[in-house]
C-alpha positions as CSV (number, residue, x, y, z in Angstrom):
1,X,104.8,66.8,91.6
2,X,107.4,69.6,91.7
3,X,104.7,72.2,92.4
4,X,104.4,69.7,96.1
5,X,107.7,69.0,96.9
6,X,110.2,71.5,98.1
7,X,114.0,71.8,97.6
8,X,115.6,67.9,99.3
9,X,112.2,67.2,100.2
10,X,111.2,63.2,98.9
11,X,108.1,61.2,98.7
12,X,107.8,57.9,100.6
13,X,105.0,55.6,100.2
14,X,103.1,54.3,103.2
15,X,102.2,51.3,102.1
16,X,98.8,51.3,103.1
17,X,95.7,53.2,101.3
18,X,98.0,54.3,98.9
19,X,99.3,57.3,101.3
20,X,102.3,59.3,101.1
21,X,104.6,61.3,103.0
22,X,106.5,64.1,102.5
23,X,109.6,64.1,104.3
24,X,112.5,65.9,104.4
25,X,116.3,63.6,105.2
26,X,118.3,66.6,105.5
27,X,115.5,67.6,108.8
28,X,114.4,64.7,110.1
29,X,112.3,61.5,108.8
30,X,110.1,59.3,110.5
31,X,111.2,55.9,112.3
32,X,109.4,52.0,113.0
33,X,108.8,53.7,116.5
34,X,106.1,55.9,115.0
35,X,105.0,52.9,112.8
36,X,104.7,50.4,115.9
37,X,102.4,52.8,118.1
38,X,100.1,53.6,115.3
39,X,99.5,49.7,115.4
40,X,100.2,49.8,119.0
41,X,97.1,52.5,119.1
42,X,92.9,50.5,120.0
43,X,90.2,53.4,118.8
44,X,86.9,53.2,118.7
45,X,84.5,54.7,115.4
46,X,83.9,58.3,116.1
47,X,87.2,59.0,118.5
48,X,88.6,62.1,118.4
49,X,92.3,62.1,118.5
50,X,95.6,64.8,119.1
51,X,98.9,63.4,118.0
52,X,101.3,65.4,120.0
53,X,104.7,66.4,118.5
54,X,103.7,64.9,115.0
55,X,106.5,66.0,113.0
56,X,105.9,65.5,109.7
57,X,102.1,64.1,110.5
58,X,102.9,60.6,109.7
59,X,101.0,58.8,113.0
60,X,97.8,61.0,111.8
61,X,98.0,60.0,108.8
62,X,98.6,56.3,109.1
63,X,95.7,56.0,111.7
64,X,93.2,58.0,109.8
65,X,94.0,54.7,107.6
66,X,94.1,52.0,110.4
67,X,91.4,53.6,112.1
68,X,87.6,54.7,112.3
69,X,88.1,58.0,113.7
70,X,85.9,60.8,113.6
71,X,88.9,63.3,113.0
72,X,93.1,63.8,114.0
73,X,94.4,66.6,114.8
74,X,98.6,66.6,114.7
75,X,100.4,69.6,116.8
76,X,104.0,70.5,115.9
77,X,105.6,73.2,116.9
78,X,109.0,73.2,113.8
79,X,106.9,75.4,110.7
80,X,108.9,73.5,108.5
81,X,107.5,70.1,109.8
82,X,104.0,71.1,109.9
83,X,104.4,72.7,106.6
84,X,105.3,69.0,105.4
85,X,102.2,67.5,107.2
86,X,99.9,69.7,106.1
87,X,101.0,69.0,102.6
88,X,101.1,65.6,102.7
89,X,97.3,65.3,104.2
90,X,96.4,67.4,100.9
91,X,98.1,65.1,98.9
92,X,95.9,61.9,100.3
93,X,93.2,63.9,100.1
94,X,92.1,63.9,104.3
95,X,91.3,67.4,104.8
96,X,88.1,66.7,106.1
97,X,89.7,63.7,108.6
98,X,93.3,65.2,109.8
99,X,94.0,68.9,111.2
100,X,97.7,70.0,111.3
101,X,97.8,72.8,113.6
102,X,101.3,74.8,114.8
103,X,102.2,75.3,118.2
104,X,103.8,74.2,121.8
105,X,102.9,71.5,123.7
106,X,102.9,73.2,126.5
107,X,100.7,75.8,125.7
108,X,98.2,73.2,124.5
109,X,95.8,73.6,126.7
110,X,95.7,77.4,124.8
111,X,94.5,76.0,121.6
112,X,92.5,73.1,122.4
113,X,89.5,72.6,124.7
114,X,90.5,70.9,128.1
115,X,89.3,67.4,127.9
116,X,88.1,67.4,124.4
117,X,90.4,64.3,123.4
118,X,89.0,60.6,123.6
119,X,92.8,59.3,122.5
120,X,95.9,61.0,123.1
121,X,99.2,60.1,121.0
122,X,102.7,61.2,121.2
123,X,105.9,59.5,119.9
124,X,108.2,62.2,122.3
125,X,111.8,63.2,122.3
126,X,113.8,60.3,123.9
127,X,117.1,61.9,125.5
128,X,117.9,63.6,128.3
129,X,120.9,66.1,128.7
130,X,123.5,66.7,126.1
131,X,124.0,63.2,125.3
132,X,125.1,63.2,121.6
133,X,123.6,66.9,121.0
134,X,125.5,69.0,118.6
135,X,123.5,71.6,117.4
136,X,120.1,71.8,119.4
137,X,118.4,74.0,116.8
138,X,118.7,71.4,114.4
139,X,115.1,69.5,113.7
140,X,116.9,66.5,114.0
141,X,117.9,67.1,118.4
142,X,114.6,69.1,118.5
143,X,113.1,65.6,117.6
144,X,115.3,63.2,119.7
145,X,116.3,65.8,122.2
146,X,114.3,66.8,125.4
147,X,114.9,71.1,124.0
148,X,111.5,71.8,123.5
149,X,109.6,70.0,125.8
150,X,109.9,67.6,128.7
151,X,108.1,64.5,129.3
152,X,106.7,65.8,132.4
153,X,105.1,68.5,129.4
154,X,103.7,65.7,127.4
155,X,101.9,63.8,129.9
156,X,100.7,67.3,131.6
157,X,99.1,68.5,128.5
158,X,97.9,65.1,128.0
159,X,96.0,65.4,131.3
160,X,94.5,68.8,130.5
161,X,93.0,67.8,127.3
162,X,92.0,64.2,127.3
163,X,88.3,63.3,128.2
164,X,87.9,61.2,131.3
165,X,88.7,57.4,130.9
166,X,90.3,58.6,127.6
167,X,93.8,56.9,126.3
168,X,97.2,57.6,126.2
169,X,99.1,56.1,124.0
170,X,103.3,56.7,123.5
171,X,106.0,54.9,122.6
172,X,109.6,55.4,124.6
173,X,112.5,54.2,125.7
174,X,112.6,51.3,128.7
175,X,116.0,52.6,130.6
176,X,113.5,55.6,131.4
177,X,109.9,53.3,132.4
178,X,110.7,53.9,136.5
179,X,110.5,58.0,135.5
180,X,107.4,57.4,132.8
181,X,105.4,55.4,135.4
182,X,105.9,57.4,137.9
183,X,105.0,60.9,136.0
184,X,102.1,59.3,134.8
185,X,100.5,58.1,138.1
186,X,101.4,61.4,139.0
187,X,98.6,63.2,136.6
188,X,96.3,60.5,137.1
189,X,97.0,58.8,134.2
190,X,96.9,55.4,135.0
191,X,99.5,52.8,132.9
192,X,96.8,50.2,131.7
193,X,98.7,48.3,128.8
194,X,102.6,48.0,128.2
195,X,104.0,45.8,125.4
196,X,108.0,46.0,125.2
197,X,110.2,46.1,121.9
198,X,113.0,43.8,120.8
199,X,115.2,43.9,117.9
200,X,116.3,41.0,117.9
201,X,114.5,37.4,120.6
202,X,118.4,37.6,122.7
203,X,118.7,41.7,123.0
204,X,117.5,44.3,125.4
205,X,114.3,46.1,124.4
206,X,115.3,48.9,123.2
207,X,111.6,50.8,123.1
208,X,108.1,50.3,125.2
209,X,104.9,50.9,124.3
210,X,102.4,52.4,126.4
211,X,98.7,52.8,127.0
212,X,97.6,54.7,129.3
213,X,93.9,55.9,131.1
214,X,92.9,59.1,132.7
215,X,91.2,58.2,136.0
216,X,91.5,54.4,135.3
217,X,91.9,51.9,138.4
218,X,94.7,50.3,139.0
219,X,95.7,47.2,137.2
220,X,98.1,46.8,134.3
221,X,98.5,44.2,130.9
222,X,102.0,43.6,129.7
223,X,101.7,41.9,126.3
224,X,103.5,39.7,124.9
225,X,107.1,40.7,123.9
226,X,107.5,42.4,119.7
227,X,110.6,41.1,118.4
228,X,111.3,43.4,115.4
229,X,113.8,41.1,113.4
230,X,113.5,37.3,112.6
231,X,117.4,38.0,111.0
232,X,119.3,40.7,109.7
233,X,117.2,42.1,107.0
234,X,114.2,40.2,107.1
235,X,111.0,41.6,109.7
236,X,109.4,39.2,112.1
237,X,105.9,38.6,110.4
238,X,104.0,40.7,113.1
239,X,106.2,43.7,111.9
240,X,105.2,43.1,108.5
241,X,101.2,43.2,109.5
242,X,102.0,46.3,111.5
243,X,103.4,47.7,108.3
244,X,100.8,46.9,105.8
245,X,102.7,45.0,103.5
């Protein structure tokens, strides 16, 4: 196992097909935002799917478990996270199912085919400005920081390279829906499914989750609301599905 892991780098179990992950806590780990879109994510047997900004590969690699899909491909532009993912999709032995491929979102269209994508994922940076930033080199604000890429680059790429009446899927945060909507309709990406996040049944939502068409007519589902925690400590029992266990 030492010849796999590098110096502070840690194992975690997925819980489900008896995958792992190789992450990094000193760089940045994965969060229940990545774990609620892959179950947030509908694919059909044969899809071909692009995670964009998959950090350390995990919504890949937990859909090439969920899922029937024909292959995943994860972009990531930090070496050091697709380093991880590419590891990790060695270790589980999905080679022949996952691609973890280095580069920029927004030169996407450069490395892929344009509309070669029947689904579309992307778990994006949240924030906006210097909110919070201290070091934006650190993989930790590349992650959670718009540094890299905007959201207007996500959904622009997304545009380029998924197939007509292909899906979108992302997860985000609500305080910026008016701006997601809005960009979306703009690249004729059409919001067709929305389910919003609680932590707890009396807070705010504090993410959304979106599905979204490329050239699909107007008319929208909001699903029911996904309240994370029955208490403190204890996972509503949808969350637990979501996870596997």
């Amino acid at each position: 196992m030492e010849s796999i892991l590098k110096r502070n780098e840690r194992l975690d179990d997925l819980q489900r097909n008896g995958y792992r992950i190789i992450q990094n806590p000193d760089k940045f780990c994965f969060g229940m935002d990545a774990v609620l879109l892959s179950g947030f994510v509908k694919a059909k047997q044969g899809d071909v799917l692009l995670d964009l900004g998959t950090g350390t590969g995990i919504i890949p690699i937990l859909l090439a478990g969920k899922t029937r899909c024909a292959h995943l491909t994860g972009l990531e532009i930090q070496e050091e996270s697709a380093d991880m993912a590419k590891r990790s999709v060695a270790l589980n032995g999905l080679e022949d199912r996952v691609s973890i491929v280095t580069g920029d979102i927004k030169e996407a269209d450069r490395l892929f085919p344009a509309a070669s994508f029947d689904i579309i994922t992307c778990n994006p940076p949240y924030m906006i400005g210097q909110h919070g930033l201290t070091n934006p080199e650190e993989p930790k604000a590349i992650a959670r920081h718009e540094i890299l890429c905007t959201f207007r680059d996500v959904v622009a790429a997304t545009a380029r390279l998924l197939k007509p009446s292909g899906h979108f899927f992302l997860v985000h945060r609500p305080f910026r829906l008016a701006e997601i909507m809005t960009t979306l309709s703009e690249y004729k990406l059409e919001p067709k499914r929305m389910q919003l996040v609680y932590p707890y049944v009396d807070r705010e939502p504090n993410m959304v989750l979106l599905e979204a068409v490329r050239g699909g007519k107007s008319r929208m589902t909001v699903e029911k609301p996904l309240i994370i925690y029955e208490k403190p400590g204890v996972y509503m029992p949808e969350i637990y599905d979501i996870y596997g266990y």
